[in-house]
Backbone bond lengths (Angstrom), bond angles and torsions (degrees), N, CA, C in turn:
res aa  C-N    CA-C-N  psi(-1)  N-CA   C-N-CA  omega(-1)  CA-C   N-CA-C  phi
1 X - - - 1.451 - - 1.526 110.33 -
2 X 1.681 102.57 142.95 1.886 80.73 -178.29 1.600 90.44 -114.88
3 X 0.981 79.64 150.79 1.955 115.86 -172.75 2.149 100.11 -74.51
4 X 1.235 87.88 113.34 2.033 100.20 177.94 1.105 130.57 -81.03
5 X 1.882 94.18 -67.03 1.609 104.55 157.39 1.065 128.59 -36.51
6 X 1.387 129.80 155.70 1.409 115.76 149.94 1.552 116.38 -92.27
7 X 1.359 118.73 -4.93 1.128 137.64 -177.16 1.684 94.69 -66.44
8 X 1.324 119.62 -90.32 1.679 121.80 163.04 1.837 111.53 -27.23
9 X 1.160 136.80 -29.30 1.167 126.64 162.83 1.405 123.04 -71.29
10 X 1.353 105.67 -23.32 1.687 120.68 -170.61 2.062 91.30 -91.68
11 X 0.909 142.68 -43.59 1.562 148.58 127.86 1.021 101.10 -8.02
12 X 1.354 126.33 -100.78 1.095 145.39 -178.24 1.702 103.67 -21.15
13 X 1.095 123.32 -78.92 1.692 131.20 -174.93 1.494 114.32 -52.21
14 X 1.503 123.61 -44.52 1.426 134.74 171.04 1.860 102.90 -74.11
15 X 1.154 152.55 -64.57 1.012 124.93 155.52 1.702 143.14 -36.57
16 X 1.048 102.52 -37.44 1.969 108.84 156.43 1.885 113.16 -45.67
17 X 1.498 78.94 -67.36 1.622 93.30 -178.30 1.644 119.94 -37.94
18 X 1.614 110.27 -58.71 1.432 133.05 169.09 1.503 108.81 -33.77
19 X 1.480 107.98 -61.01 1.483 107.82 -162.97 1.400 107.62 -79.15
20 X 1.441 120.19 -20.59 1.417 128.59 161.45 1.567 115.05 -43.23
21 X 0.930 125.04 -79.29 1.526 145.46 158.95 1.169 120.17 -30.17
22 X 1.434 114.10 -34.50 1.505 107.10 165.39 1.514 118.97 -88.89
23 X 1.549 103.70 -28.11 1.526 92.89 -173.47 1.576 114.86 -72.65
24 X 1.893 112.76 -18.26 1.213 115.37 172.77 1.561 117.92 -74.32
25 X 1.314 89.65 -32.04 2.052 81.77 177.22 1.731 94.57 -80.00
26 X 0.523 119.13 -8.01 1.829 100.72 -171.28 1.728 87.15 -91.72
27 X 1.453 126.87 -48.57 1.182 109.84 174.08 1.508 136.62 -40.10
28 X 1.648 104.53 -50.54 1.273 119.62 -177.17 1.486 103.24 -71.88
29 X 1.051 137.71 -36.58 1.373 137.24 177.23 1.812 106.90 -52.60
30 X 1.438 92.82 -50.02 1.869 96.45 -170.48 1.403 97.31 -57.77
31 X 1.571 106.07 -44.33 1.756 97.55 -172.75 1.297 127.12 -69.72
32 X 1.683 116.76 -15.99 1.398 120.54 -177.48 1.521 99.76 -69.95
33 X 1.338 107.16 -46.32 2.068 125.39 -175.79 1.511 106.30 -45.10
34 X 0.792 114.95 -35.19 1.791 125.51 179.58 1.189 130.88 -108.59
35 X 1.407 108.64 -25.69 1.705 102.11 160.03 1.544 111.10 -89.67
36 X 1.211 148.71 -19.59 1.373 163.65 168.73 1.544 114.03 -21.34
37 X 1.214 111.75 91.71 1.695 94.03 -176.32 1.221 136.63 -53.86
38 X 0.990 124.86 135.46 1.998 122.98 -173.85 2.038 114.22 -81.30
39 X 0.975 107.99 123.36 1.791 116.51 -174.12 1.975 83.15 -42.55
40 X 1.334 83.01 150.79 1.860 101.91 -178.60 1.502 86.03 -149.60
41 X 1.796 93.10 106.01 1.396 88.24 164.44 1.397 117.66 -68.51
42 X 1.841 115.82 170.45 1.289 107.58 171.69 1.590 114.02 -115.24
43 X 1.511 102.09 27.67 1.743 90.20 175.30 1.489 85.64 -134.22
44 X 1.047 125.57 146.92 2.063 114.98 -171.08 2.007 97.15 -133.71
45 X 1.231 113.95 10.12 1.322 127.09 161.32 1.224 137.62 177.66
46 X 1.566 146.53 148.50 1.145 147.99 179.60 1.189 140.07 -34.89
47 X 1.346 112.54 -15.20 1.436 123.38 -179.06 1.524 99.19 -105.03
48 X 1.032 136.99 -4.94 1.668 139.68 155.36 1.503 108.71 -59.98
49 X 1.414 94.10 -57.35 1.949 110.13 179.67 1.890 107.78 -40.63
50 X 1.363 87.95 -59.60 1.520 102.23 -168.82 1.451 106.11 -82.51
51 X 1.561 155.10 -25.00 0.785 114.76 133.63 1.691 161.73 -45.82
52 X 1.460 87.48 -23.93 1.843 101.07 169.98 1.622 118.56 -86.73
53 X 1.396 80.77 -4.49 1.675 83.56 -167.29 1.467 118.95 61.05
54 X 1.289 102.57 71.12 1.476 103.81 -170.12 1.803 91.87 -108.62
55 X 1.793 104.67 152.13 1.147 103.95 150.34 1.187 135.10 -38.69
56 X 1.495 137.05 145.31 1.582 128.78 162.19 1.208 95.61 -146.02
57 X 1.613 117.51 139.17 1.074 142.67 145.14 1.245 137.84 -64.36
58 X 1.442 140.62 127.07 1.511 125.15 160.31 1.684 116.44 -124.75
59 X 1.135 119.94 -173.02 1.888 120.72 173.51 1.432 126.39 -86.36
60 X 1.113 100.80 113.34 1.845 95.20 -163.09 1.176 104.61 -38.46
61 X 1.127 126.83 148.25 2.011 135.82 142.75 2.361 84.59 98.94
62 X 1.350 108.52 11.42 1.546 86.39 -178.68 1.155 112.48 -99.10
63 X 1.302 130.88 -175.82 1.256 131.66 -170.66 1.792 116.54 -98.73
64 X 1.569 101.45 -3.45 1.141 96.59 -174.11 1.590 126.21 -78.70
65 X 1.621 95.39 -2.26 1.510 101.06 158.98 1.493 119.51 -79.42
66 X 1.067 112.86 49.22 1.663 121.21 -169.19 1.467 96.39 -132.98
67 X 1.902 102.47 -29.63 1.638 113.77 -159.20 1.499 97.42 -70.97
68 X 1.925 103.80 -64.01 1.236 119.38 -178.76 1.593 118.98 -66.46
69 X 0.873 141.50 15.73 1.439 159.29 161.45 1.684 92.58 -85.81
70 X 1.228 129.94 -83.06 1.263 135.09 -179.71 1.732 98.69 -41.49
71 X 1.056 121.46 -61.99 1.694 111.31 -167.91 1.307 100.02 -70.37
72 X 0.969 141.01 43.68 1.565 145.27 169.45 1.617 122.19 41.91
73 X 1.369 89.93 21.19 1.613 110.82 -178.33 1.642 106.88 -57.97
74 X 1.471 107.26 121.83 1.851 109.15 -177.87 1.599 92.81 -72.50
75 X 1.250 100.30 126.00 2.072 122.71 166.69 1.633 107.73 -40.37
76 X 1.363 105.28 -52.72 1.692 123.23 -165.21 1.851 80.38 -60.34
77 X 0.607 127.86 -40.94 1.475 118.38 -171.72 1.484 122.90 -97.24
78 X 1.532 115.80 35.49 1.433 114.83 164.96 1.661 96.29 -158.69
79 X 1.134 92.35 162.49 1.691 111.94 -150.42 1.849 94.23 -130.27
80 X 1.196 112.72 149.18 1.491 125.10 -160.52 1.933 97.63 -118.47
81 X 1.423 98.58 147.44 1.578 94.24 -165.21 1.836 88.23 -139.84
82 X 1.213 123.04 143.39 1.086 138.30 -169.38 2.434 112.64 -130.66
83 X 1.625 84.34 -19.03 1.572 96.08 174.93 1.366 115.28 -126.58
84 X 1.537 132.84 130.86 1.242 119.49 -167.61 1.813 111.89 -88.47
85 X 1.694 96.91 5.36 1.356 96.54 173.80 2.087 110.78 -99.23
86 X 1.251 116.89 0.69 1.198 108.83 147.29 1.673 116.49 -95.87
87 X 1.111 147.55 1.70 0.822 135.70 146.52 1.283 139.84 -64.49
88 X 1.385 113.06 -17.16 1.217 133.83 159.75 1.669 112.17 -61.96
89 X 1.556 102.18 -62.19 1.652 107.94 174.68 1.319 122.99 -61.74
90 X 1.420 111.28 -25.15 1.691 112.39 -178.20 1.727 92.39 -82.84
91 X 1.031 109.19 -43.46 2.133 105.08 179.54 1.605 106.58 -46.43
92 X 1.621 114.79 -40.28 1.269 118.30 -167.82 1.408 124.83 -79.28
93 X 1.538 103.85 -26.37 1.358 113.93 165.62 1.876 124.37 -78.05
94 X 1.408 108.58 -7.50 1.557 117.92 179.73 1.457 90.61 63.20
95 X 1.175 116.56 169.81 1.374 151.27 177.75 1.615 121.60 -80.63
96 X 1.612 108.84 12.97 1.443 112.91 174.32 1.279 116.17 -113.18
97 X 1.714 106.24 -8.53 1.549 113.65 176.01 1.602 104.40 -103.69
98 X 0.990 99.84 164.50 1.953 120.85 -171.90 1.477 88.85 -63.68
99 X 1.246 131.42 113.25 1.680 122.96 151.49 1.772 92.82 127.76
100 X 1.262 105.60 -11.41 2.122 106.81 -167.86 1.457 100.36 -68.22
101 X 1.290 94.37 159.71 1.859 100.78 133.15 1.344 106.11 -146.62
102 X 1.819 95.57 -170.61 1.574 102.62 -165.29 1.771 102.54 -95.65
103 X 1.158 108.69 -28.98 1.438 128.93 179.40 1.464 134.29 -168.69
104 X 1.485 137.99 160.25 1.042 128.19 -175.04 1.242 122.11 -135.57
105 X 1.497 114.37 120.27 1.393 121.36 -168.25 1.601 116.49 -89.32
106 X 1.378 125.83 126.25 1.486 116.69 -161.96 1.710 92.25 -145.50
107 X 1.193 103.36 -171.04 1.791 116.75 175.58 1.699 88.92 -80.11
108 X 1.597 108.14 175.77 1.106 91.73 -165.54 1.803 92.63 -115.60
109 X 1.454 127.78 7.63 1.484 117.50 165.89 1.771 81.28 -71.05
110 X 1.187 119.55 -91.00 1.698 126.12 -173.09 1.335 103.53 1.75
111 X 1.484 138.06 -56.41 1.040 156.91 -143.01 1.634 105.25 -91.60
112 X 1.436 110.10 -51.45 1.857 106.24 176.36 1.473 109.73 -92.68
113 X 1.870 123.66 23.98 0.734 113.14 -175.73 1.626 107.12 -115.67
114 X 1.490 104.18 -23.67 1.653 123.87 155.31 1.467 101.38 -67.95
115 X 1.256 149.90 -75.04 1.638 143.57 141.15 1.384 109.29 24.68
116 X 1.074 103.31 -95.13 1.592 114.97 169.38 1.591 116.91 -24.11
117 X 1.448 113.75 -60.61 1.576 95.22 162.19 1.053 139.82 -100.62
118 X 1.752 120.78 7.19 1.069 108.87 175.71 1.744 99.73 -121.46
119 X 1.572 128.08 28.52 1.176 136.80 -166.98 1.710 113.78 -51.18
120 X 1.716 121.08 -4.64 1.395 110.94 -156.47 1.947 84.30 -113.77
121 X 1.514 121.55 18.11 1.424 112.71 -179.50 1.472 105.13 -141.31
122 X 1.042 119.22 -10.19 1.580 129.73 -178.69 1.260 138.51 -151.88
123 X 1.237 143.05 144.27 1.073 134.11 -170.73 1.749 102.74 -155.21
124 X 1.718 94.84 163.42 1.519 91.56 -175.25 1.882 115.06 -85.88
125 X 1.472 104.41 175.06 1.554 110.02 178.16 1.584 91.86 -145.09
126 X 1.399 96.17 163.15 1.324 110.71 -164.61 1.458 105.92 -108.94
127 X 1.300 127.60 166.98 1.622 120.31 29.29 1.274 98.23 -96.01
128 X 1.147 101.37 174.03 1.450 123.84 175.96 1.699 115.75 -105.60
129 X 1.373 117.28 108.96 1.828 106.82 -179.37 1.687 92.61 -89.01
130 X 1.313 107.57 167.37 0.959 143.75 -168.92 1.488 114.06 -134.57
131 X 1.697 99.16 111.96 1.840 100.91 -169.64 1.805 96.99 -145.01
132 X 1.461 95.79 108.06 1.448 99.96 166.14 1.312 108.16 53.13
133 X 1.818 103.96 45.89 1.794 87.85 166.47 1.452 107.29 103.13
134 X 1.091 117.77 -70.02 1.344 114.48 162.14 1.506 152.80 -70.13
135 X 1.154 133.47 118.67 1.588 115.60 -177.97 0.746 116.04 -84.79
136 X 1.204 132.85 160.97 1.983 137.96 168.71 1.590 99.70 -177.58
């Protein structure tokens, strides 16, 4: 059909444009989604921790000081957390400053629920034990 108006041509040019613009931001978006690097933790299990003697953290009153007791984890070397917003700050300071640690072992809802807000600096590593039902 050929286009008369100039009104429908002026349509015509602002709709082109539109779908232009979107298909490029929707592009660049897909490409940011997939090239985006993924957090890599750098300790990928417990016996790394405990050989360096790294700080570790757990949740006051949890049971996972039952875990690290069993992994022969030295006590003097893990620190008890009762707020998930110092755990954040003790993660941020690493385990070479007064107040750090190297990592923190929790249940694992507890765990994607700190995730959830602090998902753009940390992430979990495995393994995962399994005690009565629960993982952490």
């Amino acid at each position: 059909p050929k286009l008369v108006s100039n009104l429908s041509r002026m349509v015509v040019i602002v709709w082109v444009f539109v779908v232009l613009i979107l298909t490029s931001s929707y592009t660049a978006s897909l490409t940011s989604m997939l090239t985006a690097q993924k957090l890599q933790p750098s300790v990928t299990d417990p016996q790394t921790l405990i050989r360096n003697k790294n700080m570790i953290g757990y949740r006051k009153g949890s049971f996972v000081v039952h875990l690290l007791k069993r992994l022969n984890v030295d006590l003097s070397r893990t620190k008890e957390f009762d707020d998930i917003e110092k755990v954040a700050d003790a993660l941020s300071r690493g385990d070479k400053e007064p107040g750090g640690i190297a990592a923190y072992f929790n249940e694992i809802p507890y765990n994607k629920i700190f995730l959830q807000k602090h998902c753009s600096k940390y992430t979990m590593a495995g393994p995962v034990y399994k005690n009565a039902g629960f993982g952490f």
